[in-house]
C-alpha positions as CSV (number, residue, x, y, z in Angstrom):
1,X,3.5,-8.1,-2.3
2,X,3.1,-11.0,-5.1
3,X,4.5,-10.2,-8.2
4,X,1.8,-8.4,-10.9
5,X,0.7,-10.8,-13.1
6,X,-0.4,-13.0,-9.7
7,X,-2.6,-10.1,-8.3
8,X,-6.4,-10.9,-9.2
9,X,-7.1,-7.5,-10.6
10,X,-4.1,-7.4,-12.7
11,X,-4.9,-11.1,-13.5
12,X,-8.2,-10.3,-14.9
13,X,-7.3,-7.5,-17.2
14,X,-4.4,-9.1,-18.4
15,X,-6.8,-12.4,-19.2
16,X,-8.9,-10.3,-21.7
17,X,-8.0,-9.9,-25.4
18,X,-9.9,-6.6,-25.4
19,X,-7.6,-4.9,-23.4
20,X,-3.8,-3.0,-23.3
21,X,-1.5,-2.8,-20.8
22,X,0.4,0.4,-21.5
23,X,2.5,0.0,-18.4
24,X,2.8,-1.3,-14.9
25,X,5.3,-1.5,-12.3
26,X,6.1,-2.8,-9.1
27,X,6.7,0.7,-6.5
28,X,8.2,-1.4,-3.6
29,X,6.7,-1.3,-0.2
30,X,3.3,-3.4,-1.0
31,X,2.8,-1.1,-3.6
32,X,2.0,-1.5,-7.3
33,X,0.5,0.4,-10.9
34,X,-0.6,0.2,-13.9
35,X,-2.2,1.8,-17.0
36,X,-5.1,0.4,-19.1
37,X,-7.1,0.6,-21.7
38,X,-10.3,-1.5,-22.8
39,X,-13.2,-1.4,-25.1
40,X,-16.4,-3.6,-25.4
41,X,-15.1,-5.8,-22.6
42,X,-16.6,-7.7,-19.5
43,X,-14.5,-7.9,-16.1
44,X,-15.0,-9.8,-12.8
45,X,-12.7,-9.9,-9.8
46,X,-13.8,-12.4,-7.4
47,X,-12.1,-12.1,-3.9
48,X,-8.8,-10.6,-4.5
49,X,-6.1,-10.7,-1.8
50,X,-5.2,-7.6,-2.2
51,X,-7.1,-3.9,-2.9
52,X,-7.4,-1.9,-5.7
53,X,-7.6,2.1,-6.3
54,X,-8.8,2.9,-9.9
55,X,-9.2,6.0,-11.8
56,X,-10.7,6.6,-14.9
57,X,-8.4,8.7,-17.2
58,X,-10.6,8.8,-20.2
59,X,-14.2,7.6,-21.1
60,X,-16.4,5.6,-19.1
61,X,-19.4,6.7,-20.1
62,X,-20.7,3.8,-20.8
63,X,-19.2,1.5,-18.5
64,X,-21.3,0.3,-15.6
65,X,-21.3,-2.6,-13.1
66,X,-24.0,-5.6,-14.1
67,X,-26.0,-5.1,-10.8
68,X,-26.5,-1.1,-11.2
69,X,-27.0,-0.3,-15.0
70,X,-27.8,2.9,-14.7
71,X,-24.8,4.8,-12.5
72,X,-22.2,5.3,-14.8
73,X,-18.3,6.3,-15.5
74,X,-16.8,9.6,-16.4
75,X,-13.2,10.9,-16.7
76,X,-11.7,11.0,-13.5
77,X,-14.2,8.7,-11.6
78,X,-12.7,7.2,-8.5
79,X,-13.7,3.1,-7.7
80,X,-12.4,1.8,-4.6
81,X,-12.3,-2.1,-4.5
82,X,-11.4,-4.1,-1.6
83,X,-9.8,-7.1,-0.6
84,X,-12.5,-9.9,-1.0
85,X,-14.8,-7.8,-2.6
86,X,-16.9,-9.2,-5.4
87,X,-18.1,-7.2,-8.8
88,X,-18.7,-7.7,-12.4
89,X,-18.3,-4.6,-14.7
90,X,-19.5,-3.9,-18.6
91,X,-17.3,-2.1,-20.6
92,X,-19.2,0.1,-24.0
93,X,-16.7,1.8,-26.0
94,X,-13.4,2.8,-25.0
95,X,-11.7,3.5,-21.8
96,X,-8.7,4.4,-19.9
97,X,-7.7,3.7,-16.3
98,X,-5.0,4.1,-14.0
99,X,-5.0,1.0,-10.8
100,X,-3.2,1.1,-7.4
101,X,-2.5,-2.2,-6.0
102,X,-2.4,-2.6,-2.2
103,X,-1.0,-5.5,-0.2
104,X,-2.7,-6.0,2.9
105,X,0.0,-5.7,4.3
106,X,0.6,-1.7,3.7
107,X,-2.8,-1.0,4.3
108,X,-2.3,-2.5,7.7
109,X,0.7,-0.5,8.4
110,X,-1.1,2.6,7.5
111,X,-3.8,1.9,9.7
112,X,-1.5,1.6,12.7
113,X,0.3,4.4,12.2
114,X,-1.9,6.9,10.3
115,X,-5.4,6.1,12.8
116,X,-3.7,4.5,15.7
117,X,-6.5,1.6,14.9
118,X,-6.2,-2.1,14.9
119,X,-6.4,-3.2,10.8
120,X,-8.1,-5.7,11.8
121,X,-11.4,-4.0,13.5
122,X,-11.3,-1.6,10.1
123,X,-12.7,-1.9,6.5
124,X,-11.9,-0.3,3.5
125,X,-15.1,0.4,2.1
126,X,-15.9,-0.2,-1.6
127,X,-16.5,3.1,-3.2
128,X,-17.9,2.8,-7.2
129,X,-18.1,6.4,-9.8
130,X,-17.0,8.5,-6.7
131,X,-15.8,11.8,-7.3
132,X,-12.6,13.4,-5.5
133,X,-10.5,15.4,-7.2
134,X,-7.8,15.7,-5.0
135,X,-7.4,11.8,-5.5
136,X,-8.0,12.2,-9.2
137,X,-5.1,14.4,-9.7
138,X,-2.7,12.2,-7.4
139,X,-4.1,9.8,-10.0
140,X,-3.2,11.6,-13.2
141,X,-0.1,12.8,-11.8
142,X,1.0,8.9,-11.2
143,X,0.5,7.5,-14.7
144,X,2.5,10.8,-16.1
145,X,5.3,9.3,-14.7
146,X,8.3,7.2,-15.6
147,X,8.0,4.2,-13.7
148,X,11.2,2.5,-15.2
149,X,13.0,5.7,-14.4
150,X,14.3,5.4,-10.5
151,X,13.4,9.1,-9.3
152,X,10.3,8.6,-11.0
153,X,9.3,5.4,-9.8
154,X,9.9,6.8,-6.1
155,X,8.1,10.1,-6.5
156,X,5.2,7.5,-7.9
157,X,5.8,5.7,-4.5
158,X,4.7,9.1,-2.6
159,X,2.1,9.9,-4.8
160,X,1.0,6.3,-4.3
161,X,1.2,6.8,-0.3
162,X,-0.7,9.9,-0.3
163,X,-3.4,8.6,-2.3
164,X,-4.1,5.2,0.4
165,X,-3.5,7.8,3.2
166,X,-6.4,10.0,1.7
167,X,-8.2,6.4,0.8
168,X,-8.0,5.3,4.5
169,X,-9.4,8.4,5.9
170,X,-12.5,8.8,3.7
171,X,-13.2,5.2,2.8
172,X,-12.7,3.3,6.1
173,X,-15.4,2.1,8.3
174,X,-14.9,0.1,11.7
175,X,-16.2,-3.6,10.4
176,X,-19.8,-3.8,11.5
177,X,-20.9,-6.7,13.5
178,X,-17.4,-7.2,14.5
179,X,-16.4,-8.9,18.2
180,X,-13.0,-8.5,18.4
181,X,-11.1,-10.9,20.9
182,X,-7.4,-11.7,21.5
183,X,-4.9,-8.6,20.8
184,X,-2.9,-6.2,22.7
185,X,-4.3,-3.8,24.8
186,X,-4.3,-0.1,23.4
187,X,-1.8,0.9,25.7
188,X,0.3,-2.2,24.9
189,X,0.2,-1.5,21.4
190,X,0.7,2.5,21.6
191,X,3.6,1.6,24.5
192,X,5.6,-1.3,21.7
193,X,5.3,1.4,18.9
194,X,7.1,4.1,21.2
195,X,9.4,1.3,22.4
196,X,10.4,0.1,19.0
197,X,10.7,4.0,17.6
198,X,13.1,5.1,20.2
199,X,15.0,2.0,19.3
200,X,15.7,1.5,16.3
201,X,19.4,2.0,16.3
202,X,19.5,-1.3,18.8
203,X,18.7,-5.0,18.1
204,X,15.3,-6.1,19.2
205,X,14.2,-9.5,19.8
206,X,11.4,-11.2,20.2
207,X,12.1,-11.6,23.8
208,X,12.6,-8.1,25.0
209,X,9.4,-7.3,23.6
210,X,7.1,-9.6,24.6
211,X,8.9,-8.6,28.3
212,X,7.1,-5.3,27.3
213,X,3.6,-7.0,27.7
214,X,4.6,-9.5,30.6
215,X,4.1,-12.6,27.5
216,X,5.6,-15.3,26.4
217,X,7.1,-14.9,22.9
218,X,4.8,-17.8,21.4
219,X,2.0,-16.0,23.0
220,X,2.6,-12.2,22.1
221,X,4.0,-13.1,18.4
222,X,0.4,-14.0,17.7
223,X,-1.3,-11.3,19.8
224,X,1.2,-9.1,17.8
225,X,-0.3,-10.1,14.3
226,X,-3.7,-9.9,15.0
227,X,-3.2,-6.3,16.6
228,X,-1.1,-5.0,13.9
229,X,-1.3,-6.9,11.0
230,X,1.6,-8.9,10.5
231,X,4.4,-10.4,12.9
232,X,6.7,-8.3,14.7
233,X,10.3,-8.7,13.0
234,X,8.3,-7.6,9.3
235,X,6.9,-5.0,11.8
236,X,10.5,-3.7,13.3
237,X,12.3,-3.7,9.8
238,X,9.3,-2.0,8.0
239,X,10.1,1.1,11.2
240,X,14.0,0.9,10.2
241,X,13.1,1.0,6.7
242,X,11.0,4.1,7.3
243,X,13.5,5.7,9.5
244,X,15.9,5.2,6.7
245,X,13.7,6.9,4.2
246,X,13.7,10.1,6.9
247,X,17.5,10.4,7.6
248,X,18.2,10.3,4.2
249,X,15.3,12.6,3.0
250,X,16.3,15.2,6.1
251,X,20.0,14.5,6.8
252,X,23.4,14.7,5.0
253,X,24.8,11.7,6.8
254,X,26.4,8.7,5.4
255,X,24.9,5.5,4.0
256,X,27.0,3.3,7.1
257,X,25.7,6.2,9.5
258,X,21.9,5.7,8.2
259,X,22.3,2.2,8.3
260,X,23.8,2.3,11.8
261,X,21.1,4.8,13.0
262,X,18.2,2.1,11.4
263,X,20.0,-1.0,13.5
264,X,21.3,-2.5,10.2
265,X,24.4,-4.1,11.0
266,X,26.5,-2.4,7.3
267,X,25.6,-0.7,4.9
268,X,25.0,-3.5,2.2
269,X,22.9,-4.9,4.6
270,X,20.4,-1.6,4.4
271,X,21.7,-1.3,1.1
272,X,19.6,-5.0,0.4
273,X,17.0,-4.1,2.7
274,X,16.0,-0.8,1.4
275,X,16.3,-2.1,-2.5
276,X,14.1,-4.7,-1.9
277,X,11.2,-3.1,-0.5
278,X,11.9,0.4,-2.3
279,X,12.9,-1.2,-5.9
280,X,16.0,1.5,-5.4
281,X,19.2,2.0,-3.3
282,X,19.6,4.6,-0.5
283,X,21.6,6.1,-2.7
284,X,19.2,6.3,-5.6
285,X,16.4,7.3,-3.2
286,X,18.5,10.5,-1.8
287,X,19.5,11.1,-5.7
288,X,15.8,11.3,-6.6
289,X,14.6,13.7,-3.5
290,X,17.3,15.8,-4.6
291,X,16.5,16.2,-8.0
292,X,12.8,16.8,-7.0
């Protein structure tokens, strides 16, 4: 995921002199937060790249968006806003709010794996004042949080996963109008994520699975990315990674014996790995699940 300040919601806030950035934070795996507050204000996000979760945390009653005056905000009203969605917002008196920023790149792994769905032929639809209060609590629960504290910042990580888990299964529509052409077959695609599961502890090239689908590698890189979301070897290390999260969350073994069992060739190579997307070692992500 880019770095906050050049995500187009974050961007916007940031731009006004009316608001305050209390905190924010990277979360690792396409994942990121922060807490605002804003008074007397006037926001627009124009085609972000990326989507955005929001929950009010305090007022809102008088903020509304310029096109529908007369629906308004509340304490622990949900707004859903999508990638390349468009919307301009007037802020009376004071509010609080708590956003989730989503790469596109998450949300398409958590189509695959959560609807069995090709991202592509879904939407996440734009949802404005909606009330959930399941989400709302996942919401309030997140910005309670120490973000700069490592077991914090990974128990934000699951909160953040449960609430685009939640998002995807009440706010996602197939894309209407939509003729989808090029791809894997269903069976391909539910035949390479069994492959690539029950072999993660091996190297995997390119190679071996296009052999899967009878393709050449040219050929079944892109069919690959338009079925799932993104290429293959981002595809296969986002699996170890996950795997690597599950040993250590369920097992006592080893760092090198994770590593092994995720098909990282050491353990500073997973060690890397896993800090980069995770913003915390192995062994800071096992210290945190055991203290919570």
């Amino acid at each position: 995921m880019a770095p906050l300040e050049h995500l187009q919601v974050f961007q916007s806030m940031h731009s006004s002199p009316h608001t305050r950035l209390h905190r924010s934070a990277e979360l690792g795996d396409g994942l990121a937060a922060a807490v605002w507050s804003n008074r007397h204000d006037a926001r627009d996000y124009q085609a972000p790249s990326h989507h955005t979760l929001s929950c009010y945390l305090a007022g809102g009653t008088g903020t509304f968006r310029r096109e529908r005056p007369h629906s308004k905000g509340a304490p622990d009203k949900l707004c859903v806003l999508p990638a390349g969605h468009q919307s301009a917002w007037v802020i009376n008196g004071e509010i609080q709010l708590a956003h989730l920023y989503i790469s596109q790149e998450q949300f398409a792994l958590a189509a695959v794996h959560l609807l069995d769905r090709e991202p592509r032929e879904l939407e996440l639809r734009e949802g404005t004042f909606l009330d959930d209060a399941q989400q709302a609590k996942r919401f309030r629960q997140l910005s309670q949080l120490d973000w700069a504290e490592p077991a914090d910042r990974l128990l934000s990580s699951t909160l953040a996963h449960g609430l685009i888990h939640h998002a995807l299964l009440s706010q996602v529509g197939r894309r209407e109008g939509l003729r989808v052409t090029g791809g894997l077959a269903p069976s391909q695609r539910r035949q390479l994520r069994e492959f690539i599961q029950a072999n993660l502890n091996e190297p995997l090239s390119l190679g071996q699975l296009a052999g899967l689908c009878a393709l050449s590698e040219y050929h079944f890189a892109r069919m690959f990315q338009l079925s799932f979301g993104l290429p293959p070897h981002r595809y296969v290390q986002a699996q170890r990674l996950r795997h690597g999260q599950q040993l250590l969350q369920h097992t006592a073994q080893p760092l090198v014996e994770v590593a092994l069992a995720c098909g990282f060739a050491s353990a500073s190579h997973f060690n890397n790995r896993f800090r980069q997307a995770f913003k915390a070692t192995p062994g800071q992500y096992r210290a945190a699940l055991q203290r919570h």
